[in-house]
N, C-alpha and C positions, 0 to 999 in steps of 0.2 A: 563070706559069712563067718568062716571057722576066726579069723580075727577080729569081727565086730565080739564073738561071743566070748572068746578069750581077751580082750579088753575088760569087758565086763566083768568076768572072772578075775582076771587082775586087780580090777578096781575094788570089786568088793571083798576083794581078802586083805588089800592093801587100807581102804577103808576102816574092817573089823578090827584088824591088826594094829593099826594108830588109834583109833578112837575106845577099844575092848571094850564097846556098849553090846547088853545085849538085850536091853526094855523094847518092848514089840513098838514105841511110838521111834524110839532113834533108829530103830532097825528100819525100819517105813523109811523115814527122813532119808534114810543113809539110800536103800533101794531106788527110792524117787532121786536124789541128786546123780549116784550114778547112770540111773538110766538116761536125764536128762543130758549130763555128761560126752554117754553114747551116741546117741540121738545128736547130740549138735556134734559130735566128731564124723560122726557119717554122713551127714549134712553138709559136713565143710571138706569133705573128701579126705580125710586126714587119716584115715584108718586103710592105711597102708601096705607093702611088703619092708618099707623102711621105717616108718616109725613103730611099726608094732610085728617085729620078722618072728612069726611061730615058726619059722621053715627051720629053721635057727637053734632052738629051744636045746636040744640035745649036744650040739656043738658048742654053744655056751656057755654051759654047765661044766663040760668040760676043759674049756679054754677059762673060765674061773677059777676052777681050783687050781689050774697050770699058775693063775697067775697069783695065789696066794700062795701058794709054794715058793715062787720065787721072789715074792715080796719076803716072806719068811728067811728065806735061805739070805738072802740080799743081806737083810737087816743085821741079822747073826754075824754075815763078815765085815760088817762095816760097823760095827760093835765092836769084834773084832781085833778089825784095823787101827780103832781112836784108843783102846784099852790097855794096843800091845808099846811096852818100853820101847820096839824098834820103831814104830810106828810108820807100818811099810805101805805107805800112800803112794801113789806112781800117778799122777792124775794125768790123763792121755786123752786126744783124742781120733777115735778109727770110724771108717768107713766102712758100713755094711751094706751088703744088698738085699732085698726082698723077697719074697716072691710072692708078696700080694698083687693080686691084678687090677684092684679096684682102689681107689681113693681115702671110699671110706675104710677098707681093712690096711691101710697105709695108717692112718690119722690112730685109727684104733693100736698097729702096733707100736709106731713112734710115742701113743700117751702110756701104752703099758709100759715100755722099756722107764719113761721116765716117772710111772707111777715105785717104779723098787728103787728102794736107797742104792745109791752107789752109781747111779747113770743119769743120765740126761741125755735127750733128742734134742741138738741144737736146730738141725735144717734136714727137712724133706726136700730131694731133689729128684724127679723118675723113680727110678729102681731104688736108688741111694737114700741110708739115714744118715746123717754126722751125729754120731755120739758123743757123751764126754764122759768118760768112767773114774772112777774115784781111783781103782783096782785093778791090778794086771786081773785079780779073779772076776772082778763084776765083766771087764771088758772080753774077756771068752765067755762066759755066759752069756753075752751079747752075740758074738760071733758064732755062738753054736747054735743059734736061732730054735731052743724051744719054744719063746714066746709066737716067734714067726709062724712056726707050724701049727699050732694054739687058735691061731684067727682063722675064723670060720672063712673060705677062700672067695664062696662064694654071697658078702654081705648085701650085695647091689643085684643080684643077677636072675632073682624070680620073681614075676611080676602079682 
Protein backbone atom coordinates (compact mmCIF):
# COMPACT_ATOMS: atom_id res chain seq x y z
CA UNK A 1 0.00 0.00 0.00
CA UNK A 2 2.91 2.48 1.31
CA UNK A 3 3.74 2.50 -2.88
CA UNK A 4 0.49 2.59 -4.36
CA UNK A 5 0.36 5.90 -2.09
CA UNK A 6 3.70 7.17 -2.72
CA UNK A 7 3.02 6.86 -6.57
CA UNK A 8 0.29 8.88 -6.16
CA UNK A 9 2.20 11.29 -4.25
CA UNK A 10 4.84 11.34 -7.01
CA UNK A 11 2.40 11.76 -9.47
CA UNK A 12 0.71 14.67 -8.30
CA UNK A 13 3.72 16.75 -7.39
CA UNK A 14 5.12 15.72 -10.58
CA UNK A 15 1.83 16.72 -12.21
CA UNK A 16 1.67 20.36 -10.29
CA UNK A 17 5.26 20.84 -10.96
CA UNK A 18 4.74 20.48 -15.08
CA UNK A 19 1.47 21.79 -15.53
CA UNK A 20 1.76 24.99 -12.25
CA UNK A 21 -2.22 25.02 -12.62
CA UNK A 22 -3.79 25.71 -9.56
CA UNK A 23 -7.94 26.65 -10.76
CA UNK A 24 -9.89 24.09 -8.47
CA UNK A 25 -11.36 22.63 -12.24
CA UNK A 26 -7.59 21.56 -13.55
CA UNK A 27 -6.75 20.69 -10.16
CA UNK A 28 -10.09 18.12 -10.29
CA UNK A 29 -8.72 17.05 -13.82
CA UNK A 30 -5.31 16.56 -12.63
CA UNK A 31 -6.72 14.49 -9.18
CA UNK A 32 -9.02 12.25 -11.51
CA UNK A 33 -6.22 11.34 -14.11
CA UNK A 34 -3.78 10.49 -11.58
CA UNK A 35 -6.04 8.44 -9.68
CA UNK A 36 -7.09 6.77 -12.78
CA UNK A 37 -3.47 6.51 -13.51
CA UNK A 38 -3.14 4.50 -10.03
CA UNK A 39 -6.10 2.49 -10.30
CA UNK A 40 -4.95 1.06 -13.69
CA UNK A 41 -1.21 0.63 -12.46
CA UNK A 42 -2.52 -1.51 -9.52
CA UNK A 43 -4.70 -3.27 -11.88
CA UNK A 44 -1.94 -4.24 -14.03
CA UNK A 45 0.19 -5.28 -10.99
CA UNK A 46 2.89 -2.72 -11.94
CA UNK A 47 3.25 -1.02 -8.75
CA UNK A 48 5.96 -2.84 -7.53
CA UNK A 49 9.46 -3.22 -5.40
CA UNK A 50 11.10 -2.47 -8.96
CA UNK A 51 9.31 -0.02 -10.68
CA UNK A 52 8.47 2.17 -7.86
CA UNK A 53 11.59 0.96 -4.88
CA UNK A 54 10.40 3.39 -1.69
CA UNK A 55 12.77 0.99 0.15
CA UNK A 56 15.43 2.91 -1.85
CA UNK A 57 14.45 6.46 -1.26
CA UNK A 58 17.24 7.39 1.28
CA UNK A 59 20.08 5.59 -0.77
CA UNK A 60 19.20 7.31 -3.73
CA UNK A 61 19.41 10.60 -2.83
CA UNK A 62 22.42 9.87 -1.89
CA UNK A 63 23.97 7.86 -4.50
CA UNK A 64 22.60 11.12 -6.74
CA UNK A 65 24.51 13.56 -5.32
CA UNK A 66 27.57 11.02 -5.42
CA UNK A 67 27.00 11.05 -8.84
CA UNK A 68 26.62 14.78 -9.68
CA UNK A 69 29.74 15.24 -8.03
CA UNK A 70 31.42 13.23 -10.12
CA UNK A 71 29.83 14.29 -13.32
CA UNK A 72 31.01 17.69 -11.94
CA UNK A 73 34.51 16.89 -11.02
CA UNK A 74 34.55 14.68 -14.56
CA UNK A 75 33.68 17.57 -16.49
CA UNK A 76 36.17 20.11 -14.86
CA UNK A 77 39.08 17.49 -15.93
CA UNK A 78 38.18 16.88 -19.09
CA UNK A 79 37.85 20.74 -19.65
CA UNK A 80 40.84 20.46 -18.33
CA UNK A 81 42.51 18.07 -20.45
CA UNK A 82 41.08 19.66 -24.20
CA UNK A 83 42.18 23.41 -22.76
CA UNK A 84 45.63 22.33 -21.59
CA UNK A 85 48.75 23.27 -24.48
CA UNK A 86 50.22 19.63 -23.42
CA UNK A 87 47.02 18.29 -23.89
CA UNK A 88 47.59 15.08 -21.62
CA UNK A 89 44.99 12.56 -23.19
CA UNK A 90 46.12 8.85 -22.48
CA UNK A 91 42.94 7.17 -23.74
CA UNK A 92 43.07 3.57 -22.19
CA UNK A 93 41.22 0.87 -21.51
CA UNK A 94 40.89 -1.07 -17.85
CA UNK A 95 39.07 -3.58 -16.16
CA UNK A 96 37.21 -3.16 -13.20
CA UNK A 97 35.32 -5.39 -10.78
CA UNK A 98 32.14 -4.78 -9.04
CA UNK A 99 30.69 -5.63 -6.15
CA UNK A 100 27.21 -5.34 -7.19
CA UNK A 101 25.27 -8.44 -6.66
CA UNK A 102 22.43 -7.75 -8.77
CA UNK A 103 21.99 -7.11 -12.50
CA UNK A 104 20.22 -4.16 -12.19
CA UNK A 105 22.72 -2.37 -9.81
CA UNK A 106 25.45 -3.55 -12.52
CA UNK A 107 23.33 -1.75 -15.59
CA UNK A 108 22.83 1.06 -13.10
CA UNK A 109 26.69 1.47 -12.28
CA UNK A 110 28.15 0.70 -15.97
CA UNK A 111 25.34 3.75 -17.09
CA UNK A 112 26.62 6.12 -14.21
CA UNK A 113 30.46 5.39 -15.03
CA UNK A 114 29.38 6.43 -18.64
CA UNK A 115 26.91 9.03 -17.78
CA UNK A 116 30.46 11.56 -16.56
CA UNK A 117 32.67 12.84 -19.32
CA UNK A 118 35.86 11.22 -19.52
CA UNK A 119 34.68 7.29 -19.45
CA UNK A 120 32.65 4.94 -21.10
CA UNK A 121 31.31 1.20 -20.12
CA UNK A 122 32.13 -0.67 -23.22
CA UNK A 123 31.15 -4.42 -21.94
CA UNK A 124 29.50 -6.00 -18.80
CA UNK A 125 30.86 -9.28 -18.22
CA UNK A 126 30.00 -11.09 -14.45
CA UNK A 127 31.77 -9.22 -11.90
CA UNK A 128 33.77 -7.35 -14.84
CA UNK A 129 33.13 -3.66 -16.53
CA UNK A 130 35.52 -2.67 -19.61
CA UNK A 131 35.98 0.80 -19.41
CA UNK A 132 37.43 3.39 -21.73
CA UNK A 133 38.75 6.43 -19.96
CA UNK A 134 39.83 9.66 -21.70
CA UNK A 135 42.40 10.10 -18.46
CA UNK A 136 44.92 8.45 -16.45
CA UNK A 137 42.71 10.86 -13.79
CA UNK A 138 38.98 9.79 -15.08
CA UNK A 139 40.33 5.95 -15.22
CA UNK A 140 41.40 5.88 -11.19
CA UNK A 141 38.40 7.51 -10.32
CA UNK A 142 36.86 4.50 -12.04
CA UNK A 143 39.19 2.21 -10.24
CA UNK A 144 38.49 3.65 -6.79
CA UNK A 145 34.90 2.74 -7.26
CA UNK A 146 32.90 5.61 -5.36
CA UNK A 147 30.38 5.34 -7.93
CA UNK A 148 30.37 1.40 -7.16
CA UNK A 149 29.75 1.95 -3.52
CA UNK A 150 26.97 4.82 -4.33
CA UNK A 151 24.51 1.91 -5.84
CA UNK A 152 22.09 0.97 -3.56
CA UNK A 153 23.41 -2.96 -3.21
CA UNK A 154 20.41 -4.17 -2.50
CA UNK A 155 18.14 -2.74 -5.99
CA UNK A 156 16.30 -6.27 -6.80
CA UNK A 157 16.19 -7.82 -3.30
CA UNK A 158 12.84 -6.73 -1.40
CA UNK A 159 9.84 -7.86 -2.40
Amino acid sequence: MKRVVSLAVFLAALWWLLSGQTKPLLLAVGVVSIGLVVWLSRRMELVDHESHPVHLSGRLARFWAVLLREITVSNIDVVRAILSPRLPIQPHFLRVRTRQPTDLGKVILANSITLTPGTVTVDVQGDELLVHALTEASGRAVEEGQLDRAVPLDCEARA
